[in-house]
N, C-alpha and C positions, 0 to 999 in steps of 0.2 A: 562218333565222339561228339559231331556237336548238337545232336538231339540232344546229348544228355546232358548238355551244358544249360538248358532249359530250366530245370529245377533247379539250378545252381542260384542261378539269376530270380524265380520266383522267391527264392528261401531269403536273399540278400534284401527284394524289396518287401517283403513282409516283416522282416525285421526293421528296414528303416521306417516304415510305416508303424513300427509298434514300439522307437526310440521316439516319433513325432509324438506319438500317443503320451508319453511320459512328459511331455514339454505342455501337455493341451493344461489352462490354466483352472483353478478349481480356489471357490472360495475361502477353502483352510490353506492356499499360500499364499493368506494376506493373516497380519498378525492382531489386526484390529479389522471389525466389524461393526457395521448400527445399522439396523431396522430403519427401511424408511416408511414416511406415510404419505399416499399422495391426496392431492386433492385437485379441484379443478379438473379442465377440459384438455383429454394427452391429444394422440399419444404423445408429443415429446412434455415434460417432466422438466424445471429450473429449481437447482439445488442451490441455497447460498452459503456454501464453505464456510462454517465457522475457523476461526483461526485454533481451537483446539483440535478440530481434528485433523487439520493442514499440519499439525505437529506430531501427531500419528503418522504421516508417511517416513517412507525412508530414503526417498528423493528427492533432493530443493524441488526441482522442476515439475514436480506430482506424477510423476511421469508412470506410478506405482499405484495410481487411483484406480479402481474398477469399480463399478456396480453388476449386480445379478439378481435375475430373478427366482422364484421358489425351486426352478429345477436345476439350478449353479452355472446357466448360462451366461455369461459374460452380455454384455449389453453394450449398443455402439452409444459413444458419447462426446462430446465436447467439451472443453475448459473455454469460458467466454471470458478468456482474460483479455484480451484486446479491448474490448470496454473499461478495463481498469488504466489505460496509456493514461497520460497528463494531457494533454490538452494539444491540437492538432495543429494551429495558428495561435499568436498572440497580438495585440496592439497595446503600445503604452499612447496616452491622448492628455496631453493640457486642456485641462479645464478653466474659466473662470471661476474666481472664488468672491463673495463679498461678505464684510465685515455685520457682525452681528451683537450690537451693541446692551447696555443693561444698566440699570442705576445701579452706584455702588451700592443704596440703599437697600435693594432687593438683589445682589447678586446672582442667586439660586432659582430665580423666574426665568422660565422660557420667553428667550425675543419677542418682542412682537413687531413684528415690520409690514411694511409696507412695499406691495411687487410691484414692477411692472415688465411684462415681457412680450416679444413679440409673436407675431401671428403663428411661428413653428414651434411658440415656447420657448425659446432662449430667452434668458434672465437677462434686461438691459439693465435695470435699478433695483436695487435695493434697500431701503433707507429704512429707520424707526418711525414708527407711527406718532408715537409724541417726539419737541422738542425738550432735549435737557442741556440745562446749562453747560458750559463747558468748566471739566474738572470733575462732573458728576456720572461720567459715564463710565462705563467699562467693559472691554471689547473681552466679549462673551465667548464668541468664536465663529462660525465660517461656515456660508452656503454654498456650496459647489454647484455648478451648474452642469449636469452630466447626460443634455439633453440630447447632445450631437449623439451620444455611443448608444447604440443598438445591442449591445450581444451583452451578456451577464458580467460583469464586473464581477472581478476577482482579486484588486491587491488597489491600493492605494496607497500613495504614496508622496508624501510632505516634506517639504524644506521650509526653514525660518529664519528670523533672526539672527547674526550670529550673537548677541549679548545675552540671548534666552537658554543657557545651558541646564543638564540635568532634565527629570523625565517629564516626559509632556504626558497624561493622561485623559484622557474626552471619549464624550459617548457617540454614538453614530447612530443615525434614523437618516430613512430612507422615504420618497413619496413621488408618486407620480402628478399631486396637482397643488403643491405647497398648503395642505389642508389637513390631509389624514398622512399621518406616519407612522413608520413600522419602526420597532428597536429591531437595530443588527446589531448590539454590543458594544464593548468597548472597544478602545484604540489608544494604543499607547507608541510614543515615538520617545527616542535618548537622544542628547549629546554628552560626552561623558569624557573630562579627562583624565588619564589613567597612563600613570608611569610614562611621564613625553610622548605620549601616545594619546589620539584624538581617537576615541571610538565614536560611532554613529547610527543611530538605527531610525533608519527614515519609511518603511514597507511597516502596512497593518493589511492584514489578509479580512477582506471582505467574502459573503457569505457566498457566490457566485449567483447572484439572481440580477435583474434587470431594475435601474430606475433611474428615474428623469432627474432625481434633484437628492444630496446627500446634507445632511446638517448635520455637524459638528462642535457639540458644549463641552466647553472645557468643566473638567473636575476638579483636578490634581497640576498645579495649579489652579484658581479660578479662572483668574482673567488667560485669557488667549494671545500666544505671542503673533507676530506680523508675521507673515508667510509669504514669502518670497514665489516659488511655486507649488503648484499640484496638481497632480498628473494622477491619471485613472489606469490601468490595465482591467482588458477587459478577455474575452474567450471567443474566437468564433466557431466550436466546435459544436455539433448539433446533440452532440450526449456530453454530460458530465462526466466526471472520474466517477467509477465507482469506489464506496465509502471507506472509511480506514478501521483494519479490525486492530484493536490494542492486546497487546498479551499481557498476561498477569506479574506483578515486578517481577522480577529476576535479581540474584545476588551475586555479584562478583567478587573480583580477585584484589589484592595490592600487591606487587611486587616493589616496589619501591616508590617514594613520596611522589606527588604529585601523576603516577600512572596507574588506571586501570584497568583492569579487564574483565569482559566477560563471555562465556561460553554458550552459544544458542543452541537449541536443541538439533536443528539441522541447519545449510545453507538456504537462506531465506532474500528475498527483494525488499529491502528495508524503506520506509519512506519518510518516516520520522520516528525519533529516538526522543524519549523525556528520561530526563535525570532527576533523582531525587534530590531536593537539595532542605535536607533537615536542618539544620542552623540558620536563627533568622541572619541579615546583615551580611549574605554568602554575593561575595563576588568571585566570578573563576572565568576568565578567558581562554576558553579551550579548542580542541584541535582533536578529532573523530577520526581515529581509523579503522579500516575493516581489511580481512580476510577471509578465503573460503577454507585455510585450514594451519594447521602450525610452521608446515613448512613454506607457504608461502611468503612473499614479504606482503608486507604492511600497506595498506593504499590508501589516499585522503578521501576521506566524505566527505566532510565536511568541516566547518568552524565556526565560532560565533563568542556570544558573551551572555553566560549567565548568570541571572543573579538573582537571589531573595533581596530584597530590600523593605524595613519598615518605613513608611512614610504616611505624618498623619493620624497614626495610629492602626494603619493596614501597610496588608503586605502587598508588594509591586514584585514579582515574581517572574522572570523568562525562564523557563526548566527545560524547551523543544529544540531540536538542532531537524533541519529539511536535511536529508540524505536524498542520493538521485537515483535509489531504486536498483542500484548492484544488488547481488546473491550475496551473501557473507554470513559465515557461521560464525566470526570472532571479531570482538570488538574491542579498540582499545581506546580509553580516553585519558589526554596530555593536559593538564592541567598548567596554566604558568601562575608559579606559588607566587607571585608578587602580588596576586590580590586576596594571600591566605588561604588560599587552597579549600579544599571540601574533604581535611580529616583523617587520618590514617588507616579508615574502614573502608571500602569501595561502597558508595554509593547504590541505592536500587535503581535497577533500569526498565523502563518498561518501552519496548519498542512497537509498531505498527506498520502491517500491510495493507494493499490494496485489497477489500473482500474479492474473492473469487467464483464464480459461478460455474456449476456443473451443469448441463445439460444433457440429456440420455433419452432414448427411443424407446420406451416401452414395449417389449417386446416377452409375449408369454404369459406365466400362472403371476402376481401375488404370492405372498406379500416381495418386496424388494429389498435388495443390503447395498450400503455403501461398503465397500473393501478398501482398505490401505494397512500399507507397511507389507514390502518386498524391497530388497533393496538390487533382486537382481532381474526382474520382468525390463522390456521394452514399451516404451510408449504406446499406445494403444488409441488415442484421442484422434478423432477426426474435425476438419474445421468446420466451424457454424455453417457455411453455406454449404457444405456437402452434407451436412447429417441433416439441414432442414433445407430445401430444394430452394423456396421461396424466400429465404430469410432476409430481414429487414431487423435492423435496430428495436424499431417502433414492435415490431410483434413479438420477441424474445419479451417484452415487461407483459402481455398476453397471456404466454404458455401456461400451462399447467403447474403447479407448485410440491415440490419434494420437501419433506423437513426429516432430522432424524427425531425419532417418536422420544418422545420424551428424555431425549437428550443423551443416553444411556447408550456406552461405548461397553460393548464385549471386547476384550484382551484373548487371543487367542494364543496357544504354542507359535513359535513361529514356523517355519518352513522347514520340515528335516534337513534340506540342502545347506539350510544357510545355519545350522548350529551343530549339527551332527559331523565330530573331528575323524580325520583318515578319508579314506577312499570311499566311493558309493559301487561296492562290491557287484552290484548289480548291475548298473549301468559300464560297466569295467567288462565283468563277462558278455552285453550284450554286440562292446564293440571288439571284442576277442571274436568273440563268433563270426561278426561280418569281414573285417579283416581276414580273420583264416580263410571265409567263402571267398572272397577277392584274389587270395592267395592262389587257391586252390584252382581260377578261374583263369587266372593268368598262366598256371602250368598246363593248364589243357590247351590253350592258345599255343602256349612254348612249345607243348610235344606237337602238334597240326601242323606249326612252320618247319618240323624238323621232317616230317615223316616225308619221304620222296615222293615225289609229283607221279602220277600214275601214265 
């Protein structure tokens, strides 16, 4: 009897060996497909996730991504999203600031001053190079001395006056030897009051690069108010954030005045939200929520104040809200209608992630496929230092370059499993079978304990 239990047992593992076979993964159980093209030196291969095809999958966490080569083997790879974190350490630093004077005559002329600094380059003096009478000057606006900070400045940030209310506008250049300078843009700071309520907006985000000395000319107004302090943040992280991919508007919901919503294609890591705000003269103090689905509740992102505003004969504009990078499929924004609200139509939204980066091991024939959309595979991704033995920050911006060829996404059927309703007749009989051999396996056991000992 128990020879023959032998076959029993062969028959059981060939079948479970032939139910693993059904689970082994193949590129038509992804519902979207793209050709890719490489170039450069592999074998590993860095893909940069457009945020369209990231909207192709069918799990927030990509978790549903695969690449294969010409024969449908599955390929090991990596998601180098750890490179996309915010920033590892921060320093907020008081700076000196000195005044940057102009005739009212010429208000519109860049400063010309006079420096003097000492042997490490910090700014002791600053003065105009001509005398003007008094009465005829007008204070232009402000050289910061940002000689002390080493690491890339990232946000800056002003206080003033308090009799100078309403929006302060001014340009920013940057230079390392008060000679040649770079435009980084504008900056614009508020004091604003609104309903017994003090609003304030004192942060202008700088471009994250490194410099000894910042200038700042007032526009909007001309003259410059007196500035109390200014303080620099800077980065000490040895890699940047990687960049933010924007998605295309999106339309939302009203259910009733002053709330909106809207519906993302999946649960996504949001990191800034711009709101359309069509009507000039648009103030709206609002309040950002997110969830990952209807039955949860509601959770805060964020808040702020934004506004179109004509001034001048241009527009002064805040439309972005920073979110901290939750997953959330649903959004909803509070509007408080005491500043006239933004409309009985919901608003376009266009939101922004961190880009994301694939990396994969070439492995096999040409040519290669990105695969996504499953919404029932397991994770598959390995981390950058196990897929690349030696890896360094510094050699990932090296590797080999993947792109999808000419941008062209195949839509496939999706997965029989995951659309086809009722039972999967097949895999039903396969495990009828092994059950019964189990069954059957267990009674030969039960008769052997029963039969008398010899």
């Amino acid at each position: 009897m128990i020879g023959k239990s032998r076959p029993c047992w062969l028959g059981i593992m060939g079948l479970c060996v032939a139910l693993s076979a059904l689970a082994q993964e193949k590129p038509t159980d992804y519902s979207t497909q793209v050709p890719l093209s490489l170039s450069g030196e592999g074998p590993w291969y860095r893909l940069e996730l457009p945020l369209s095809l990231q909207l192709s999958a069918r799990q927030s966490d990509l978790s549903d991504v695969r690449v294969f080569n010409a024969a449908g083997e599955p390929q090991a790879y990596a998601l180098a999203r750890e490179q996309a974190q915010a920033t590892q350490s921060h320093s907020l630093t008081d700076v000196k600031w000195f005044p940057l004077y102009n005739s009212a005559d010429a208000p519109q002329a860049t400063p010309s001053v006079r420096v003097k600094s000492s042997a490490n380059g910090t700014l002791v003096e600053v003065s105009p190079t001509g005398q003007q009478e008094a009465g005829e000057e007008v204070l232009r606006g402000w050289l910061l001395d940002a000689s002390a900070i080493k690491a890339p400045l990232q946000q800056l940030v002003l206080d003033w006056s308090s009799e100078r209310d309403g929006f302060q506008r001014f340009s920013i250049e940057a230079s390392d030897d008060l000679q040649h300078w770079q435009d980084w843009g504008d900056g614009q700071v508020a004091r604003l009051s609104f309903a017994d309520e003090r609003v304030e907006q004192h942060e202008v985000a700088l471009p994250g690069q490194s410099a000894r000395y910042l200038r700042l000319l007032w526009q909007s107004p001309q003259a410059a108010p007196a500035l109390s302090s200014a303080r620099l943040a800077s980065s000490t992280t040895s890699s940047l954030p990687l960049p933010l991919a924007w998605s295309q508007p999106l339309a939302g919901s009203s259910a009733k005045p002053g709330e909106y919503t809207w519906q993302l294609p999946l649960g996504l890591p949001l990191e800034q939200v711009r709101v359309e705000l069509a009507q000039a003269n648009s103030l709206a103090p609002v309040t950002l929520y997110g969830r990952q689905d209807g039955n949860a509740p509601w959770q805060t992102l964020g808040s702020g104040l934004l506004y179109r505003l004509t001034q001048n004969g241009q527009d002064v504009v805040r439309d972005q809200l920073q979110l901290p990078g939750h997953a959330v499929a649903q959004l909803k924004l509070v509007v408080d209608q005491r500043g006239g609200g933004l409309g009985a139509q919901a608003p376009t939204l266009r939101f922004a992630v961190r880009s994301t980066q694939l990396v994969f091991l070439a492995r096999g024939e040409p040519p290669f496929s990105l695969a996504l959309g499953n919404p029932t595979v397991k994770a598959a991704n390995l981390s950058l230092s196990t897929l690349i033995p030696d890896y360094s920050p510094q050699r990932l911006a090296g590797l080999g370059k993947a792109t999808a060829s000419g941008g062209a996404v195949a839509t496939l059927q999706p997965p029989v499993v995951a659309v086809t309703p009722g039972p999967d007749w097949k895999k039903v009989g396969l495990w009828a079978v092994l059950l019964l051999g189990v069954a059957a396996l267990a009674g030969m056991a039960f008769s052997l304990l029963r039969k008398p000992q010899v």
